[in-house]
C-alpha positions as CSV (number, residue, x, y, z in Angstrom):
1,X,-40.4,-22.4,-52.7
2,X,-38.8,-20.7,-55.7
3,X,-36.1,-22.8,-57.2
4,X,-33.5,-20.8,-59.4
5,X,-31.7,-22.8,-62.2
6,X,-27.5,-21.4,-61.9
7,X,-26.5,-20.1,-65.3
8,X,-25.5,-22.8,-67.7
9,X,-24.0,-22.8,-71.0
10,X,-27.6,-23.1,-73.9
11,X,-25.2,-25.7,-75.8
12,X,-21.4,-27.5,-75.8
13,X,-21.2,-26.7,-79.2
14,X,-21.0,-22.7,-79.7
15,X,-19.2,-21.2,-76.7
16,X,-17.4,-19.0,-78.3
17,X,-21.1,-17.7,-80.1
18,X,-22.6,-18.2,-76.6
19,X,-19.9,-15.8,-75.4
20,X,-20.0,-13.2,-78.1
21,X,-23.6,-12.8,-77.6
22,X,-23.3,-11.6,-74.3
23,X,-20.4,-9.7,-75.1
24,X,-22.3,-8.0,-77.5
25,X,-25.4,-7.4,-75.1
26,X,-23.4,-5.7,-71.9
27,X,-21.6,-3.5,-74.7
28,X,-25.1,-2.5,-76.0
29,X,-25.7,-1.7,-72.4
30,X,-22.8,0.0,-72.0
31,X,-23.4,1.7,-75.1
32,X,-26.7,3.2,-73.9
33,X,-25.7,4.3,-70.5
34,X,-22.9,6.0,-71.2
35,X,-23.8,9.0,-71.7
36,X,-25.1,9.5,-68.1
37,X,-21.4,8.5,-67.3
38,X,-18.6,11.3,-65.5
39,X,-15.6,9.9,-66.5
40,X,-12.0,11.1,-66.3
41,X,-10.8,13.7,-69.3
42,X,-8.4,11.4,-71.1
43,X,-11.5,8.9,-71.4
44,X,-13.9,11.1,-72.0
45,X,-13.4,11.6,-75.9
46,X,-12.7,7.9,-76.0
47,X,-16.5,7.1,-74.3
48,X,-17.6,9.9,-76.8
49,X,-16.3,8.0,-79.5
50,X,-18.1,4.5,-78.9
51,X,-20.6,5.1,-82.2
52,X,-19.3,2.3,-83.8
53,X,-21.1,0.0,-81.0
54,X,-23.8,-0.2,-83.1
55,X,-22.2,-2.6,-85.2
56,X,-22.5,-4.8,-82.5
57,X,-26.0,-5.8,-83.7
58,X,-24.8,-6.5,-87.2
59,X,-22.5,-9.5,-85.0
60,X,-26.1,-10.4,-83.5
61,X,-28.0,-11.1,-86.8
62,X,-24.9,-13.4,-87.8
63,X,-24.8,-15.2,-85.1
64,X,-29.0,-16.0,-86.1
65,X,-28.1,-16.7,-89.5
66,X,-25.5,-18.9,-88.4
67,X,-28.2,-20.5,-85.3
68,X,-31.1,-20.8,-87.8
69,X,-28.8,-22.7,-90.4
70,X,-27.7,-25.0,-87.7
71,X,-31.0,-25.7,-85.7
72,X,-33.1,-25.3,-88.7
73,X,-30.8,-26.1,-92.2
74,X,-33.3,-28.9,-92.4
75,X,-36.7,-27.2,-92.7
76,X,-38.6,-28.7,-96.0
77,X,-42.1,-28.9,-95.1
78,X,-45.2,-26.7,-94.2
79,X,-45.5,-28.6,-91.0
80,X,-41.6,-27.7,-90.1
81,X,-42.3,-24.2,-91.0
82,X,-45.0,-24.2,-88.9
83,X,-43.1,-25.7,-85.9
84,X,-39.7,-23.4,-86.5
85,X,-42.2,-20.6,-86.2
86,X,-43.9,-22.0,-83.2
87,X,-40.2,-22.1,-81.3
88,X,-39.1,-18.7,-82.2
89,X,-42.1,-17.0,-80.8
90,X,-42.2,-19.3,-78.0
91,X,-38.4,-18.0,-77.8
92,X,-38.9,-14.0,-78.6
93,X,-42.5,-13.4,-78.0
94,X,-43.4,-13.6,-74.0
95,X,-40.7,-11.4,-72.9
96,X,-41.3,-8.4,-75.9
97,X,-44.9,-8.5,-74.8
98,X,-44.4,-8.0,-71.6
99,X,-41.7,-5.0,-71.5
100,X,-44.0,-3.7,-74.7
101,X,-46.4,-3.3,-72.4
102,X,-44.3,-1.6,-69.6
103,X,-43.5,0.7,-72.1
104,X,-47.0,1.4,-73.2
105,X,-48.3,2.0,-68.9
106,X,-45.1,4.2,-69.5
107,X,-46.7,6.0,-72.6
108,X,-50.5,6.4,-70.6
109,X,-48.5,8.3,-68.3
110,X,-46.4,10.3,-70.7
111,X,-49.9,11.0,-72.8
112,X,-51.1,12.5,-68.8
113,X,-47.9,14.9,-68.4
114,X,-46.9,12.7,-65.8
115,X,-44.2,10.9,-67.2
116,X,-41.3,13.7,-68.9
117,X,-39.7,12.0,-72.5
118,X,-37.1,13.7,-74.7
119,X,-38.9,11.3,-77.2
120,X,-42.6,11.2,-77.2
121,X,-42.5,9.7,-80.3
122,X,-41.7,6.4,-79.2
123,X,-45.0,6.3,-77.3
124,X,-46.7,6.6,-80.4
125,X,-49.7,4.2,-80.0
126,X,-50.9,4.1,-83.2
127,X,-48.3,1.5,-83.9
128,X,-48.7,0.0,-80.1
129,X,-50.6,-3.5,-82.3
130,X,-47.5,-3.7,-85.0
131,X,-45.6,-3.7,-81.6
132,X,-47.1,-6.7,-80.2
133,X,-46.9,-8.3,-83.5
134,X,-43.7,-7.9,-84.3
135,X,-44.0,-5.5,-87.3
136,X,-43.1,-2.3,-85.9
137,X,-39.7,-1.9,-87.1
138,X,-40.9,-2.5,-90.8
139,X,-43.4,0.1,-90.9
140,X,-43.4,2.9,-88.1
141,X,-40.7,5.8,-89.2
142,X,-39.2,5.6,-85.5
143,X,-38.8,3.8,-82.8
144,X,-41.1,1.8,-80.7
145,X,-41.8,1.5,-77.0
146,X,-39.5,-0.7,-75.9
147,X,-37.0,0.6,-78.7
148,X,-34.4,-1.8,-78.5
149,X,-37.0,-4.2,-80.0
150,X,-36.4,-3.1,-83.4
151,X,-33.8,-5.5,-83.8
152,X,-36.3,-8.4,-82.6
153,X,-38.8,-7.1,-85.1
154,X,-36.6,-7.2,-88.2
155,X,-35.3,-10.7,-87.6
156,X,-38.9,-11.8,-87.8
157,X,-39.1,-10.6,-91.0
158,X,-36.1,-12.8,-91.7
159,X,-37.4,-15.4,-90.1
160,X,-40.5,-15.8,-91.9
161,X,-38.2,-15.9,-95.5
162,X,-36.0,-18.2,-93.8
163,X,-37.1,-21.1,-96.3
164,X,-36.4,-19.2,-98.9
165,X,-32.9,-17.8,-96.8
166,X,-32.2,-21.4,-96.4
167,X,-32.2,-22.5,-100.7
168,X,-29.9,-19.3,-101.0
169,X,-27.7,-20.8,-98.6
170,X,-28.2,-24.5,-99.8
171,X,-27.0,-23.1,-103.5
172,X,-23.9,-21.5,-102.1
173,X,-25.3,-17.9,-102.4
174,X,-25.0,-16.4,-98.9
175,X,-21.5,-15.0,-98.8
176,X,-21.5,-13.4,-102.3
177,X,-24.8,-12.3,-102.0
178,X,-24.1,-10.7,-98.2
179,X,-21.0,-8.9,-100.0
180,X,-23.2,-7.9,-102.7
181,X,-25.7,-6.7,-100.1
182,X,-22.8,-5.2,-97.6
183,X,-21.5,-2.8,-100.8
184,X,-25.0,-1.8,-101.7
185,X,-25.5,-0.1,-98.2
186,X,-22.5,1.5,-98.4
187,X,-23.1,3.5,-101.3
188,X,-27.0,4.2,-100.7
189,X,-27.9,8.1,-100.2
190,X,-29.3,9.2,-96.8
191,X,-28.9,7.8,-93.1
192,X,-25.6,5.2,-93.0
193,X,-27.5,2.1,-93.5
194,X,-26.2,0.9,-90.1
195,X,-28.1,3.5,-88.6
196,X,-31.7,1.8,-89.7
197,X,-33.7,0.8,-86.6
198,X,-37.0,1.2,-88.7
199,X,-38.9,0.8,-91.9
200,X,-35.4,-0.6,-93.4
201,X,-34.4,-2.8,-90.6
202,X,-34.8,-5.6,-91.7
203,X,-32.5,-4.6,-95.0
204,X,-29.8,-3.9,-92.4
205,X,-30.2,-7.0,-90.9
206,X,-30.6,-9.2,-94.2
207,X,-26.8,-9.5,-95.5
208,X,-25.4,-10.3,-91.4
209,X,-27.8,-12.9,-91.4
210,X,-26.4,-14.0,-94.6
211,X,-23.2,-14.0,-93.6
212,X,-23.8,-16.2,-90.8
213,X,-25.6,-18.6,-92.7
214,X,-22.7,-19.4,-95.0
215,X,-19.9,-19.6,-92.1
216,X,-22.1,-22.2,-91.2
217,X,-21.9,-23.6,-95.2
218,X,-18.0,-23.1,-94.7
219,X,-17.7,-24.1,-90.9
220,X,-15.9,-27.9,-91.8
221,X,-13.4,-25.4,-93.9
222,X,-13.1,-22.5,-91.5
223,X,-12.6,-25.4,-88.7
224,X,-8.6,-25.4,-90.4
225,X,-8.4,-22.1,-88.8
226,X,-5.1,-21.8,-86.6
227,X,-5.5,-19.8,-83.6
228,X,-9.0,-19.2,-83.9
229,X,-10.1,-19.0,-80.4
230,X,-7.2,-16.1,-80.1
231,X,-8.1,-14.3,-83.3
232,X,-11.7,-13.8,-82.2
233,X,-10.2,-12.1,-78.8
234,X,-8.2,-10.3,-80.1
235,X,-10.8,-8.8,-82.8
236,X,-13.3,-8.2,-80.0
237,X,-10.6,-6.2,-78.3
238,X,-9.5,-4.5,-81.6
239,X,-13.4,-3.7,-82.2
240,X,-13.6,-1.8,-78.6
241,X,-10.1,0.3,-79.2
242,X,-11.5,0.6,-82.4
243,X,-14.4,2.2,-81.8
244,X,-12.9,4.7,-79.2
245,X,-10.7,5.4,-81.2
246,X,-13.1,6.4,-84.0
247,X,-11.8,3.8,-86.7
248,X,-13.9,4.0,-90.1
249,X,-17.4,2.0,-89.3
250,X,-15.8,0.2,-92.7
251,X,-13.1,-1.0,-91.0
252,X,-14.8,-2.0,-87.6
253,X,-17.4,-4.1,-89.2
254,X,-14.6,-6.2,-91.2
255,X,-13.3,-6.4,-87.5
256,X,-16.3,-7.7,-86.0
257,X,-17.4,-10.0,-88.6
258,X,-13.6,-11.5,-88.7
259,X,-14.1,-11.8,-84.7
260,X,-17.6,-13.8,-85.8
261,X,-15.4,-16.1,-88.5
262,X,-12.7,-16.8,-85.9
263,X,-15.1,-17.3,-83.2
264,X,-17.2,-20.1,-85.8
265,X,-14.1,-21.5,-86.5
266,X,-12.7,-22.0,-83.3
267,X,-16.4,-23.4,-82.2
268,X,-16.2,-26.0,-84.8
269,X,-12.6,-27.1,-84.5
270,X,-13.3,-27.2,-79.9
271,X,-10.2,-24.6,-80.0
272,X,-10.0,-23.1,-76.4
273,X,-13.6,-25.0,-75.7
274,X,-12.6,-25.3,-71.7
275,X,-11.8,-21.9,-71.0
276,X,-14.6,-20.9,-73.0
277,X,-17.9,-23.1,-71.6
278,X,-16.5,-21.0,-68.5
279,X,-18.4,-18.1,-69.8
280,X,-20.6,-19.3,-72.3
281,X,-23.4,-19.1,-69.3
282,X,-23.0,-15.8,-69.5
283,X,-24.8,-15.9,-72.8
284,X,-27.9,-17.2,-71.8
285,X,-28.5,-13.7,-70.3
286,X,-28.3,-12.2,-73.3
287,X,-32.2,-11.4,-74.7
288,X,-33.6,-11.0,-71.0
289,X,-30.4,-8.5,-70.6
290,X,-31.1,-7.0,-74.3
291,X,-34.4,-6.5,-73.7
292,X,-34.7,-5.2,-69.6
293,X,-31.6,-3.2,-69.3
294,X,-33.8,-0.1,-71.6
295,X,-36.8,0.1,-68.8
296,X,-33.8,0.8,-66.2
297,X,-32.3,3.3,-68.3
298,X,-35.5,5.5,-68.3
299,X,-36.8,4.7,-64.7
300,X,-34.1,3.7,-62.3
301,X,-31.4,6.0,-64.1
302,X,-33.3,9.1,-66.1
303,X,-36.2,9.2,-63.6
304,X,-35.4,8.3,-60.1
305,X,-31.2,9.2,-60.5
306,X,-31.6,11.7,-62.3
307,X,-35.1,13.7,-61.8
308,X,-36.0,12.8,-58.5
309,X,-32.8,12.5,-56.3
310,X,-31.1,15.0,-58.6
311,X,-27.8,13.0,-58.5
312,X,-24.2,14.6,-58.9
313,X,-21.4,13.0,-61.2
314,X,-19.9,11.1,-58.7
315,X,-23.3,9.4,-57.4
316,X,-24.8,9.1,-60.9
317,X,-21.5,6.8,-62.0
318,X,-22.4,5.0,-59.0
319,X,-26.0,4.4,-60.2
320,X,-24.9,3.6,-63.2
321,X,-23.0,0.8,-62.5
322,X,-26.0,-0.3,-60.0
323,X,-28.8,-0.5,-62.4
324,X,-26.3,-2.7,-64.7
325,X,-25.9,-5.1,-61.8
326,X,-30.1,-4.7,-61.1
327,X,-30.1,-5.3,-64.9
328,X,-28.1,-8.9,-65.1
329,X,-30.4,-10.1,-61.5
330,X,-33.3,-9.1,-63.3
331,X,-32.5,-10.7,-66.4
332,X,-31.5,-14.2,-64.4
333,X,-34.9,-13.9,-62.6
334,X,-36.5,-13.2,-65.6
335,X,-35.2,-16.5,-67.3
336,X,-35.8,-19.0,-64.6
337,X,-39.3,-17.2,-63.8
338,X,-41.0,-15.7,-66.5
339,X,-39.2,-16.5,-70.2
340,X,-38.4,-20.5,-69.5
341,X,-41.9,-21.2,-67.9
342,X,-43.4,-19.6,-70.6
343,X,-41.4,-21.3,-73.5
344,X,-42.3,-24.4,-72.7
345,X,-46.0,-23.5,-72.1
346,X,-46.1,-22.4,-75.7
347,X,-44.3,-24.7,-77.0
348,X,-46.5,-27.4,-75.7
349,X,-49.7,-25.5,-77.2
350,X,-50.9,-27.7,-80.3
351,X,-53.9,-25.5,-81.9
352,X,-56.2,-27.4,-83.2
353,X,-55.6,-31.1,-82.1
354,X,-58.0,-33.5,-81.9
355,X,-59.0,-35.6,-79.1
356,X,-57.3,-38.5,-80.0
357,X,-54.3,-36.8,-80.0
358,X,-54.5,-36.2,-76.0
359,X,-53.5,-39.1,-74.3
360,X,-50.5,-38.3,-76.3
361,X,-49.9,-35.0,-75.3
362,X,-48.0,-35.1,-72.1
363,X,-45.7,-37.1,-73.9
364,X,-45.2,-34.3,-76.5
365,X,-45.0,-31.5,-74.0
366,X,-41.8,-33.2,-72.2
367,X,-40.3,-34.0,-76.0
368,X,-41.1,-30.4,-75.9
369,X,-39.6,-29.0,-73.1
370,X,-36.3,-31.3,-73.5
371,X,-35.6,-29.4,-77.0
372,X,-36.2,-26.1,-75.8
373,X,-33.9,-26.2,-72.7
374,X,-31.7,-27.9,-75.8
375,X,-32.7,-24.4,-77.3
């Protein structure tokens, strides 16, 4: 018999992070099924308007940088290195694999005329091997099967620096140096810099990631904040209106990353704590929900709504808000059946022990499996 775990906050520490994270993943959702939406005219402009969403991900890589400082500040060995590695592909890995490989059956049937794309080029198989290791987004000049794992890819390029990420931050480097950064991609020719979801991506993630490492640095300071907890509402709020409204991306990111501050702030100081581990659950959706909600977009909404039952405005808003719902149920299932069983089988891998390291095993697989669900 099954047994399904209920949703549960990751930590008691960061439920305001826990929350944002998840906030940040049903926008993204909300973001890329919009446009399949009939909505009423005076909200039409303001749904047209929601470009500025994509700063959402630039929330995402702070709250890393601000995680990785946290869970991994400490890293000063080879061996460490080695192990923080081992837990973030035991983290990321199973479940890109797996929808990267949806996506690929998808592109065998694209390749056959079976399967109609406005964007063939994602199915692009010469890069199908960057894909499954995590490179994609640093070399292919578009996106990449599952496409929304562009994002994954360019944090493990930061994760692989993150040693030398972590002396920057150790030196009190990371918030001038993520300013510096911030005003260089401003003024760079070309595509907006918050537009990168290849070759540069990781340069688009690099001074959020920053950022979040040093309101970690400051957190004991930022923990003096009044009124956090309400400050980082009422930023996330400001950043939706915001964005419908079409506010300067300038403006909207100093909204977002404010929201981030308040949010670290109020984390550290326990400022509206109980209200909050209410929905810090929520947030341990967030990377199944990140990563699924894109296969229902192109089969349940763009294939089956859309091409095969041919469905009006009315019915297609309806579907809409279905495959969300089929998206979070997937995503729960996904955690308790797939992505947990197979963190803790990786994490419990040792390559190349020796034998006289086996009777001591089991006890390092439940060491193991107690951090991760920690994790």
């Amino acid at each position: 018999m099954l047994k399904l775990r209920p949703l549960r906050a990751e930590s008691d520490e960061m439920p305001h992070m826990d929350f944002m994270r998840f906030f940040g993943a049903i926008s993204i959702v909300y973001f890329h099924y919009r446009g399949e939406l009939t909505l009423p005219a005076p909200l039409t402009a303001f749904n047209d308007n929601l470009e500025g969403f994509r700063l959402l991900m630039e929330m995402f890589f702070a709250i890393s940088g601000l995680a990785m400082a946290r869970f991994y500040g400490e890293i000063a060995t080879l061996h460490q290195y080695g192990g923080f590695l081992k837990k973030r592909i035991a983290r990321l890995g199973p479940l890109h694999w797996l929808t990267a490989v949806l996506f690929m059956a998808m592109g065998l049937l694209v390749a056959q005329d079976v399967l109609h794309t406005n964007h063939p080029e994602n199915y692009d198989f010469r890069y199908a091997l960057p894909n499954l290791l995590l490179l994609h987004a640093w070399i292919s000049p578009h996106l990449s099967f599952n496409d929304v794992s562009w994002s994954i890819s360019a944090e493990w390029a930061l994760y692989l620096i993150l040693p030398l990420l972590l002396v920057i931050m150790r030196r009190g480097w990371a918030f001038p140096l993520a300013l510096l950064l911030y005003g260089v991609l401003w003024v760079l020719p070309g595509d907006p810099w918050y537009m990168w979801t290849s070759n540069l991506s990781p340069l688009r993630a690099l001074p959020s990631f920053l950022f979040g490492m040093a309101a970690f640095n400051a957190r004991l300071t930022l923990a003096h904040l009044p009124g956090a907890s309400w400050i980082c509402g009422a930023c996330l709020a400001a950043f939706v209106i915001g964005a419908g409204l079409a506010a300067p991306f300038p403006v909207l990111l100093a909204i977002i990353l404010v929201a981030f501050t308040a949010g670290v702030a109020a984390d550290y100081s326990g400022q509206g704590k109980r209200f909050m581990m209410k929905l810090a659950p929520l947030g341990s959706l967030t990377y199944s929900l990140y990563m699924v909600h894109p296969l229902y977009e192109v089969v349940f909404i763009i294939f089956v709504g859309q091409r095969l039952l041919h469905l009006g405005s009315a019915a297609m808003n309806a579907w809409v808000v279905l495959a969300i719902v089929l998206a979070l149920v997937t995503s729960w299932l996904s955690l308790n059946l797939f992505e947990m069983p197979a963190r803790r089988w990786i994490s419990g891998l040792r390559l190349g022990a020796r034998r006289g390291d086996a009777r001591a095993a089991p006890a390092r697989r439940l060491i193991g499996a107690a951090r991760q669900a920690k994790e």
